[in-house]
Structures are given as C-alpha cells and as structure tokens.
MARBAGU-729109 format. One line per 10 residues: number of its first residue (from 1); for each residue x, y, z of N, C-alpha, C. Coordinates in steps of 0.1 Angstrom, whole numbers. Atoms other than C-alpha are relative to their C-alpha. Example, Ala and Ser with C-alpha at 12.3 -4.5 7.8 and 13.67 -1.06 7.14 Angstrom:
# MARBAGU-729109
1) 9,-12,0,123,-45,78,9,12,0 | -9,-11,0,137,-11,71,-8,11,8
END
This chain:
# MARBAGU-729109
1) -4,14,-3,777,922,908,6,-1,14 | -1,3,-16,780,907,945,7,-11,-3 | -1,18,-2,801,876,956,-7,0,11 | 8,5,-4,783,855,973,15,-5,13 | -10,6,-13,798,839,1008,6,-9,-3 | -13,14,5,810,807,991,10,9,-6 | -13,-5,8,830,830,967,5,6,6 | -10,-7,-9,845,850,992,9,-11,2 | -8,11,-3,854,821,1008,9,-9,-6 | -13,4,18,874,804,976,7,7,2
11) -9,-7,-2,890,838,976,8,2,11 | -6,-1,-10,902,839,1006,8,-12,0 | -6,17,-4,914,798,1007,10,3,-13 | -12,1,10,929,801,969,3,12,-6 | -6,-15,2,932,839,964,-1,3,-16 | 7,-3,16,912,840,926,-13,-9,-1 | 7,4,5,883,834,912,-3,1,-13 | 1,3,15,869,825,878,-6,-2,-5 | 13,-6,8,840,837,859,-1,-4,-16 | 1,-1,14,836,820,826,-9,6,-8
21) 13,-8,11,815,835,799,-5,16,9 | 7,-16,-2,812,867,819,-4,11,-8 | 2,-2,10,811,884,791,-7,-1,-12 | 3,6,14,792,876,760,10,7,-10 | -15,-6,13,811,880,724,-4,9,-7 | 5,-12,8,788,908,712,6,12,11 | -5,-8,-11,804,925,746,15,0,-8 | -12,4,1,838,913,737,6,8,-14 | -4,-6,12,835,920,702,4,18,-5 | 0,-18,4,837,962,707,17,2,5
31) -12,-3,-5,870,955,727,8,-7,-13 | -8,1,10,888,933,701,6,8,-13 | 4,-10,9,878,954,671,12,15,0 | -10,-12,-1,899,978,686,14,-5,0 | -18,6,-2,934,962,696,7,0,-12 | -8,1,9,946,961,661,5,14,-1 | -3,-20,5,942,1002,658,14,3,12 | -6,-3,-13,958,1002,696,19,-5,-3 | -11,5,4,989,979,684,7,8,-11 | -9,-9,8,997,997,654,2,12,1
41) -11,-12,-6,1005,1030,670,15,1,9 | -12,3,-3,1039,1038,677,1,11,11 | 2,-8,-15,1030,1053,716,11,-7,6 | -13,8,-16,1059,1045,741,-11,-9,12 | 11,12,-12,1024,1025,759,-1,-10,-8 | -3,9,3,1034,1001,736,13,-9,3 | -17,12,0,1061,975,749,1,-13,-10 | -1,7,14,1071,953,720,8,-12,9 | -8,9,-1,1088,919,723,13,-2,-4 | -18,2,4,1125,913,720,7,-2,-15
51) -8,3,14,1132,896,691,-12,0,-13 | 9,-4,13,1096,899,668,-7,12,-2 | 5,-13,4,1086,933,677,-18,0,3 | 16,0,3,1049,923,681,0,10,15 | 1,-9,-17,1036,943,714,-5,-15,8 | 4,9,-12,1036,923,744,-8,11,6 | 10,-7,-7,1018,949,763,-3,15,-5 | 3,-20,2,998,980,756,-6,8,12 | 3,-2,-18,992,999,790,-11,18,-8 | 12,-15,-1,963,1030,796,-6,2,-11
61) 11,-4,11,944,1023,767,-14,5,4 | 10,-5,-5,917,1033,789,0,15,0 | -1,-17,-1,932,1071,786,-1,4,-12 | -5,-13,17,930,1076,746,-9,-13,-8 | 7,7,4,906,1047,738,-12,-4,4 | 14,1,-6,863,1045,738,-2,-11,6 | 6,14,-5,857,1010,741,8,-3,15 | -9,2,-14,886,1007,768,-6,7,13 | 3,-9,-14,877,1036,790,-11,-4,7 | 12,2,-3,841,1022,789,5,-14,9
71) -6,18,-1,855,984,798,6,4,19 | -7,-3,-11,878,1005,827,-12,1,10 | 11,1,-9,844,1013,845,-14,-8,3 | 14,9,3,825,983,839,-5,-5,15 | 4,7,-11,806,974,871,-1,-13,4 | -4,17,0,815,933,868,10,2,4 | -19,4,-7,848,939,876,1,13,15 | -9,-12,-10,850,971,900,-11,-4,14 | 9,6,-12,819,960,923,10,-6,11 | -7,14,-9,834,925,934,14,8,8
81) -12,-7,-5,867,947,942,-1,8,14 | 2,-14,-12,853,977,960,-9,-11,15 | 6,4,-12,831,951,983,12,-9,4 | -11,7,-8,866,927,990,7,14,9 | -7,-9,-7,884,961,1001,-9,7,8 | 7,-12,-7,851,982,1017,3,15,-6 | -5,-14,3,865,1009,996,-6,5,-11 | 3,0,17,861,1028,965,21,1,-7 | -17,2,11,892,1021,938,8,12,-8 | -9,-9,12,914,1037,915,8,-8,-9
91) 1,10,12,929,1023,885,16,1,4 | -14,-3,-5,966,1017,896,7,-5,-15 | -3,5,16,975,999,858,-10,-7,-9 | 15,7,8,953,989,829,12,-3,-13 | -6,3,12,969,969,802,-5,-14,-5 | 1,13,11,964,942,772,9,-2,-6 | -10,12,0,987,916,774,-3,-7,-17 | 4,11,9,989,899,742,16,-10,-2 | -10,18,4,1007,862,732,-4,3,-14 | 5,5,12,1008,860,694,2,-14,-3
101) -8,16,3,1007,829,675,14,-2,0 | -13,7,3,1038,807,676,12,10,3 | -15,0,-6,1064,832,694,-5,13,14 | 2,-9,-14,1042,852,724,7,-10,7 | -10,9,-12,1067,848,752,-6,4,11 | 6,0,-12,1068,841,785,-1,17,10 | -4,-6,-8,1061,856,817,2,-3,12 | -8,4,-5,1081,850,843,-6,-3,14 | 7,3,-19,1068,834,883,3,17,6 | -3,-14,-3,1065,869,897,-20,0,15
111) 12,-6,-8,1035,883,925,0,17,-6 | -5,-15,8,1028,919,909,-5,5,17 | 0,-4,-14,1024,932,947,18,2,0 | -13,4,-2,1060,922,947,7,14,-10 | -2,-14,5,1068,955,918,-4,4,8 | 6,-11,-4,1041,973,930,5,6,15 | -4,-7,-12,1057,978,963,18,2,-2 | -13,-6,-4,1096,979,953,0,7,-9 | -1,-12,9,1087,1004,923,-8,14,2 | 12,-6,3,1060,1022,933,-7,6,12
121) -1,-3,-12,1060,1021,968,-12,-2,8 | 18,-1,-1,1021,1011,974,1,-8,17 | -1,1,-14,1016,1009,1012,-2,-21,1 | 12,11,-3,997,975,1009,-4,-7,-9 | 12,4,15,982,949,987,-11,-1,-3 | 14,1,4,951,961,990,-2,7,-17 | 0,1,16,951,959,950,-2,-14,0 | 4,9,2,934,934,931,2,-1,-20 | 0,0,14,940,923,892,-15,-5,0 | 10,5,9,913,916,868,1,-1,-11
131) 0,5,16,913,898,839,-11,-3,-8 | 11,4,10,892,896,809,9,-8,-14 | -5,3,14,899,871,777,-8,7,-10 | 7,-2,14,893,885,745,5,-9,-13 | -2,12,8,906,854,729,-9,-14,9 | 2,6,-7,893,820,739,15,-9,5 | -12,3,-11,923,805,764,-6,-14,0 | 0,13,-8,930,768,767,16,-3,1 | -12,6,-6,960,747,774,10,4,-5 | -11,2,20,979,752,737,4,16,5
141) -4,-12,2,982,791,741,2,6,7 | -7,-8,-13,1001,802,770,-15,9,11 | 11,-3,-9,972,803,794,10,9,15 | -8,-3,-10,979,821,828,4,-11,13 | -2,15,-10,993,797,858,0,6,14 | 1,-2,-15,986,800,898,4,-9,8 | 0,7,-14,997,788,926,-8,1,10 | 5,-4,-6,970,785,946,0,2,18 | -2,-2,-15,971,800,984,11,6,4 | -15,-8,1,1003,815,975,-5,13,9
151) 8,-10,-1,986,848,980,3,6,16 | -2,-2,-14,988,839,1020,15,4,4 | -11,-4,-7,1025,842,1026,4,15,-2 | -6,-11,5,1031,876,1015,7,4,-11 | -16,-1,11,1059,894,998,8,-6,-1 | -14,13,3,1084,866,988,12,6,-6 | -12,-5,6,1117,873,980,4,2,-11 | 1,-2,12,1124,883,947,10,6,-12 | -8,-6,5,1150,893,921,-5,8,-14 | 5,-10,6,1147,921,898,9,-6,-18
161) -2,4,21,1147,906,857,1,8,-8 | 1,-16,10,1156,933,835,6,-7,-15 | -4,6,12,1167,904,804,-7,-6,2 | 7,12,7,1145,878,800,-7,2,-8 | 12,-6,8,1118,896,783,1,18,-1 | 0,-19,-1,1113,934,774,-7,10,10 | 5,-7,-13,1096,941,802,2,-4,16 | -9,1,-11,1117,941,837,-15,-2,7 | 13,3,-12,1094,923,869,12,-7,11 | -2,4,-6,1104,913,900,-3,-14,4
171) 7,13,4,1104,876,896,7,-10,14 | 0,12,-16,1104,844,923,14,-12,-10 | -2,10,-3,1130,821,922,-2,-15,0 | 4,13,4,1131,783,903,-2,-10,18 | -2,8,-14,1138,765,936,-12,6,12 | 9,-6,-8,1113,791,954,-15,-8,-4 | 13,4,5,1086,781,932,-2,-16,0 | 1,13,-1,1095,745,934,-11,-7,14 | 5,6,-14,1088,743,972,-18,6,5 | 14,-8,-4,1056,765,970,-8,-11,-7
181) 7,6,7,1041,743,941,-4,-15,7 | 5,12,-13,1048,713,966,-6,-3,7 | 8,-2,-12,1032,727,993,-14,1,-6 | 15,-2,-1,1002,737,978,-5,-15,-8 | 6,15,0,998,697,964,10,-3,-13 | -10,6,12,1025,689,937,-10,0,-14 | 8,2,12,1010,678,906,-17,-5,1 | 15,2,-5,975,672,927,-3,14,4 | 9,-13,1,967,710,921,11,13,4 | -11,-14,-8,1000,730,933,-1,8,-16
191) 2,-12,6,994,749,901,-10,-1,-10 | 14,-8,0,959,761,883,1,3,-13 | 1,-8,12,951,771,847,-14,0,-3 | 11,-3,6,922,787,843,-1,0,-14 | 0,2,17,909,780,807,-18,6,0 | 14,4,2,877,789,791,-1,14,-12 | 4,-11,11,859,814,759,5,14,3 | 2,-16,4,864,848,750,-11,6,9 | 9,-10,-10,848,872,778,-4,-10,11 | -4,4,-10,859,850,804,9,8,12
201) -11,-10,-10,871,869,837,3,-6,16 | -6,2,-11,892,861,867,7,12,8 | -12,-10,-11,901,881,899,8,-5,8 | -12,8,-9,931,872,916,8,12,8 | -6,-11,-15,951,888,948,10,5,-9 | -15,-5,7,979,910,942,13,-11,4 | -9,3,-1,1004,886,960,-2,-15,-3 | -1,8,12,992,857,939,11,-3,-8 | -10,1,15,1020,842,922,-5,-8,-7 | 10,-1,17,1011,839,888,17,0,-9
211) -7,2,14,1028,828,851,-3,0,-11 | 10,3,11,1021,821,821,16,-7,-11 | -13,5,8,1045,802,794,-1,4,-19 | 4,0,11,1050,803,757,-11,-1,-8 | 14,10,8,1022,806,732,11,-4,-13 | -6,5,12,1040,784,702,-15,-6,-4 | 14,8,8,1001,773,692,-1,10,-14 | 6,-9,9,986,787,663,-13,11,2 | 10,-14,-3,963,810,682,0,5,8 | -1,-8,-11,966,840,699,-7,4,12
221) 8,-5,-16,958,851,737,1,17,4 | 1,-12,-4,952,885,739,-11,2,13 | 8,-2,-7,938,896,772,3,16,6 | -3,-12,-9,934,928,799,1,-4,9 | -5,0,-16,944,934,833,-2,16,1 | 0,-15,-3,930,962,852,6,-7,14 | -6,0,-16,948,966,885,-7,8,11 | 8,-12,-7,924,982,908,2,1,17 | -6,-2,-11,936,996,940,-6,7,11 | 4,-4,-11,924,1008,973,5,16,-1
231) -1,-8,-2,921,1043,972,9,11,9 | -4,1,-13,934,1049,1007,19,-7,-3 | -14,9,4,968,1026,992,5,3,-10 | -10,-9,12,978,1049,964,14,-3,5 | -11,-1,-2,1010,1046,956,11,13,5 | -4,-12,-6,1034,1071,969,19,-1,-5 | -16,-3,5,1070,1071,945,-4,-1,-18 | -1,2,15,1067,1077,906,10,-1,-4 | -22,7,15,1098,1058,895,-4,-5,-15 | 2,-1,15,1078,1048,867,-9,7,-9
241) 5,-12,5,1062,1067,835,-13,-4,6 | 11,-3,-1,1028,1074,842,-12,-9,-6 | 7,12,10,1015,1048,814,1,-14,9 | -10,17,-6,1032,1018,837,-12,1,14 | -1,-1,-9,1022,1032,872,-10,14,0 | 11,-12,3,987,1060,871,7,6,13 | -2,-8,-9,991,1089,893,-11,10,5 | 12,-5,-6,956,1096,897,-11,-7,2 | 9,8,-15,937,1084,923,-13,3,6 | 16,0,-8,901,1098,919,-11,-11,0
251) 7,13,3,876,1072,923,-4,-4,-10 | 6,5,12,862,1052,898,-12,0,7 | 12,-1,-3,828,1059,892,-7,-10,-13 | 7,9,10,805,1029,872,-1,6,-12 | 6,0,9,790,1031,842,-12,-12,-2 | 8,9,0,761,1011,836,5,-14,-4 | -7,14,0,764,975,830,-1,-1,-16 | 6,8,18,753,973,792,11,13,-5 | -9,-11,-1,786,1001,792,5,-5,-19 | -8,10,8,805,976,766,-10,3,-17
261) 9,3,12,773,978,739,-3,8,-1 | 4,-18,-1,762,1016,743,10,10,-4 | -7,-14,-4,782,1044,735,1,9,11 | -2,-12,-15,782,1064,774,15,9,-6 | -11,-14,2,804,1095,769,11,-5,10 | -9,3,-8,838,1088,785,12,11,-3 | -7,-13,6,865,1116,787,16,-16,2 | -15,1,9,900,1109,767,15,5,1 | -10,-11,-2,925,1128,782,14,-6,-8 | -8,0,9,952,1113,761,-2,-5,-13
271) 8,0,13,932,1110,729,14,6,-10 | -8,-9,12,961,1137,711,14,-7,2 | -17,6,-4,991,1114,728,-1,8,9 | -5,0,-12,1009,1112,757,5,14,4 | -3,-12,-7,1014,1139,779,15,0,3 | -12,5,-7,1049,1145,785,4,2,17 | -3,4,-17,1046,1147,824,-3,-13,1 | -1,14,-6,1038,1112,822,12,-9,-3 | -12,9,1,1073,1101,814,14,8,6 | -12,-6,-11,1088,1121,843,-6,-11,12
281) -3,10,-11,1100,1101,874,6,5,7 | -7,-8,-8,1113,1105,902,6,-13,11 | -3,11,-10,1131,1082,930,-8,3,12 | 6,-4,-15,1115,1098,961,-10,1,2 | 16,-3,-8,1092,1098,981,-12,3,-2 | 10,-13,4,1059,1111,969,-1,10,13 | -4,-11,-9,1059,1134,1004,10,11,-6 | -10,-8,4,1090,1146,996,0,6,-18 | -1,-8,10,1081,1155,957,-8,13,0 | 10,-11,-2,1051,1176,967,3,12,8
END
C-alpha cells in the first residue's frame, strides 16, 4: 500500500489519516477472537483499570500471540510508514487499548512523542502510530479525539499524570488545549473524531495531540496501536519494562497481505511468559548501559 500525493498532503496539513473499512470483518474476526484469551491472563502486559479491574491496555501481544504477530507485519500499516520516513521500522510499542461498556475511562490530551522522548529518550518523532478498530467506533463509545495540525508545533509542554488513570502519560494542559483547539477553528473543526466499522485504520503523527473520553455507552471500543519507529531513532534509555518500551530494533520484515486470513509461521518469543530481562530498567543512557 502507497499514499498517494493528495494523502501525503492531508498528512502533512492535519497530521492523520483515515482508512475506513481497511480491513474486512473476516480480517478482523482472527484478531478479536483472540482478545478475550489475551485479557484473561494475569501477565504484568496487562494494565487493568483503577476501580473495575477490566484491562485498559494489553501491550506486546505481538511477542506471545499468532494472530497479533501476524497483524504486527501486516503490509497496510508498515508500507505507508516506511515510505513517510524513507526508512525501514521497528516496532517501538504494540498495544490493545480497550474501553468497556459503561466504565472504559478516559485518556488524557497527551502527544505520545511527548513520553516517548521524556521516558525513553527517542532522538526524534520519526515514529508513527497506527490504529486499527476491532469494534465499530462512533460518537457514543469513547471514540479517539485530534487536534488537527497540532502535530506542527512540536513537543509542548507537558506534566507528568501518575493518578488519573492506571497508566502514568505525560499529558497537555486544560488551558493549553483550550488555545490550540481555538487555533485550529474552535467548534468549526479544532477537534476531529474519526468514526467508522470494525477494521477501520488511522495513521497519525507522533506529536499529534490526541484523546479520547469516557465509553458510558453500552458498547465497547477495543482497538490496536502499533507504534512504528524509524529504525535510525531507536530509543536510547530503558526506564521502562520491555513490554511498555521494545528494545529491539531489527527491522520489520512484511508478511503477505492476506497475512490476517492464512496461518504464515511467526516466531513467539514470549509464548512461555515474560522474560525477566524485560522488567529490568535502567535510568541511563543506553551508551552508557552497554
């Protein structure tokens, strides 16, 4: 998959694009199928929500699960990437986000550029998210929210959230987000909700700020997020586990496109559980650990 020069150009002006139905649901259907098995294990790559316990995020199912790993090399998503950077990628985080009915919580105005460089230390935002629904997303169920063009100012200033939710982000500022939502047109477009079916996918910049609010509907938004990074812009500090923040940076190599509906052999390296080098950290430098 190629963008075309109009789609560049969108990305570049509002810094995401948005692929409905990329996917079909006989695609879709091998990834959901699985998330229930993924949820009820009790891996530390599950982060649970505060007060119901459901998992808000499951991270590196791509390292100990078939359908995932296949999903992690799908040529829809890693293409469009590797031709925005000229590069080849590496998988800097892969996780499914889920909202359940009536108490998935929020997530907070944040740019993930904004962690990735004060946790992680990533030279650059040449990193790109990618999103796939494996629910259908509209207005009711905590869809995600953009600011579009944000993207352009950079790293914004940012305070480090370690209570609102169970999972700590470096998040933007009410009054920050007020004057940005202004600028990019108030309630004539200063902020974006992509909507649309199940195996619907958006790529959006890393310094994108991005939301998402309450799901209180009665139906859940389960999606992924691979974070695919510029090979060359590895990160260089493991402050966090290994599950959160990968620490290996060989390229991603395709898999055919019909990856999702085939069985292709994919290796599992954490098939038996977590390795316990992946929940060593370190504050320094990556130079100075080696």
């Amino acid at each position: 998959m190629q963008l075309t020069p109009q789609q560049l150009e969108q990305f570049d002006r509002d810094g995401y694009l948005f692929f409905p139905g990329q996917f079909t649901r006989e695609e879709i259907k091998s990834l959901t199928d699985e998330v229930p098995r993924l949820y009820a294990q009790h891996r530390p790559e599950n982060v649970r929500e505060k007060h119901s316990g459901a998992v808000r995020t499951n991270f590196a199912a791509h390292l100990y699960s078939e359908p995932f790993a296949r999903l992690a090399r799908h040529p829809r998503m890693v293409k469009p990437v590797e031709q925005l950077f000229g590069e080849k990628l590496y998988m800097h985080q892969f996780k499914i986000n889920g909202k359940n009915a009536f108490d998935g919580d929020v997530w907070q105005w944040h740019q993930d550029y904004g962690t990735w460089l004060n946790d992680d230390l990533m030279p650059s935002p040449r990193a790109m998210n990618v999103a796939i629904f494996l629910d259908d997303v509209d207005q009711y169920n905590g869809p995600l929210m953009f600011i579009p063009g944000s993207h352009k100012l950079g790293v914004l200033q940012a305070g480090h959230d370690t209570t609102t939710t169970s999972y700590p982000l470096w998040t933007i500022n009410n009054e920050n987000i007020r004057t940005l939502v202004e600028k990019a047109g108030g309630r004539n477009g200063g902020i974006v909700t992509p909507t649309g079916p199940a195996g619907s996918m958006m790529l959006f910049h890393s310094c994108l700020v991005h939301a998402s609010g309450s799901n209180l509907s009665p139906w859940p938004r389960v999606s992924v997020y691979l974070s695919l990074c510029a090979v060359s812009n590895h990160i260089r500090r493991f402050k966090r586990p290994e599950w959160i923040a990968h620490r290996d940076f060989t390229p991603i190599e395709c898999l055919p496109d019909d990856c999702l509906v085939r069985p292709y052999p994919v290796a599992l390296p954490w098939a038996q559980g977590t390795p316990e080098s992946a929940a060593q950290t370190s504050e320094a430098p990556l130079a100075e650990v080696a």
